[in-house]
N, C-alpha and C positions, 0 to 999 in steps of 0.2 A: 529700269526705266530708260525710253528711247528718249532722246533732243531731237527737237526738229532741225534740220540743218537745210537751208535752202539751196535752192539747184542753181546756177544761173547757167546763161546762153551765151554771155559773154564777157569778154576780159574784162571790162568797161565796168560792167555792174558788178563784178565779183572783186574787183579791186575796193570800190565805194560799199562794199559790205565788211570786207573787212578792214578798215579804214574806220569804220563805226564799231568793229569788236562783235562784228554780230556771225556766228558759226554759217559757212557758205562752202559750197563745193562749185566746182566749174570740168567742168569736162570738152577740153578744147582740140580732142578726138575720142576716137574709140578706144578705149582700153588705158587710154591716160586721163588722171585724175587730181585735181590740186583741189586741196584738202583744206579750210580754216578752221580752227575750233581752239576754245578753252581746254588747257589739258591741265596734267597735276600740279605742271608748276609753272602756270600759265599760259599764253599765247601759244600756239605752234601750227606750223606750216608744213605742210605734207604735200609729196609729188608720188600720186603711187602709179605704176608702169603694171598693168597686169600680164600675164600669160599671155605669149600669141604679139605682143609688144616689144619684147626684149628678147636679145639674142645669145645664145650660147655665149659665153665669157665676158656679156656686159657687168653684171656685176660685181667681178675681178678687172675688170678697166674700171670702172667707177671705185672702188678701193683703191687703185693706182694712183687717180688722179687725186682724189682726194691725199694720199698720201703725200705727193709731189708739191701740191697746192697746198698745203696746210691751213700759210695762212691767209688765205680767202676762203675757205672753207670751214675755218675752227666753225666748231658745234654744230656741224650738220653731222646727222649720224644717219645711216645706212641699213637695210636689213631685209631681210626675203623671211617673207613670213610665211606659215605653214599650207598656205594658199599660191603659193610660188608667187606673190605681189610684189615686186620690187618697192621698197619705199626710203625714196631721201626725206628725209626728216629734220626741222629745223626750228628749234623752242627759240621765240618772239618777246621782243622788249613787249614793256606796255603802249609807248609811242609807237603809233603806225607809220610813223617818216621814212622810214627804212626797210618797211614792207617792199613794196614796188622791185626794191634792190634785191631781198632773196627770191622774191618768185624768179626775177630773170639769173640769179646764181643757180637757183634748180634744175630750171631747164639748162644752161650751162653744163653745170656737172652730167646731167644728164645726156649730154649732146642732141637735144632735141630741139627744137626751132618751136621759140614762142610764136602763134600765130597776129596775125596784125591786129592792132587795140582798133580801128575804124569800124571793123564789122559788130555790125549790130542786130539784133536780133529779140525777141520778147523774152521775158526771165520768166519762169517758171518756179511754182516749190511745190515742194514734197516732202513727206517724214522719210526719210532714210536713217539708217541705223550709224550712231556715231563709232568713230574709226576704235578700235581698242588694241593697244598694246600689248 
């Protein structure tokens, strides 16, 4: 069985979706993807970086940093999945207070630049297939 997961267009509304607990993706370029959804043991937040995004020995720096960094980074965990997807990975209290906080540690660890929250643009959905571990 798919979940419908909606798309959105921008920071703005993909924040206030999940914020309400409601499964949302945001694509704030090509080939990067932040990820909301219910998972096995709750909440969890996903940054995936596809192919064509990431460069040879990023994700041996992003292992680095995270090691270095512990603890601002406890329980984000890491992984290149059989699709060459880079995905930081980050399982969610139930209060959303705190959201806001790891999406900008995502991008962080990522060394990627959140784009500005002012741009706005219409939301869209669509059923897309939910992310699987």
């Amino acid at each position: 069985m798919t979940d419908s997961i909606r798309i959105f267009d921008t920071m703005t509304a993909f924040m206030a979706s999940i914020a309400r607990h409601q499964a949302a993706r945001w694509s704030p370029q090509s080939g990067i993807e932040l990820v909301f959804q219910s998972g096995d043991h709750g909440y969890e937040l996903m940054l995936q970086i596809h192919p064509g995004k990431h460069y040879p020995g990023l994700y041996r720096r992003l292992l680095e940093r995270r090691y270095q960094q512990a603890a601002e980074y406890d329980g984000c965990h890491l992984c290149l999945n059989g699709s060459d997807v880079l995905i930081l990975w980050w399982p969610l209290p139930p209060a959303s207070d705190t959201y806001a906080q790891r999406v900008e540690q995502l991008f962080a660890l990522a060394e990627l630049t959140l784009p500005p929250v002012a741009t706005t643009r219409a939301q869209t959905e669509r059923n897309v297939p939910r992310f699987v571990r």
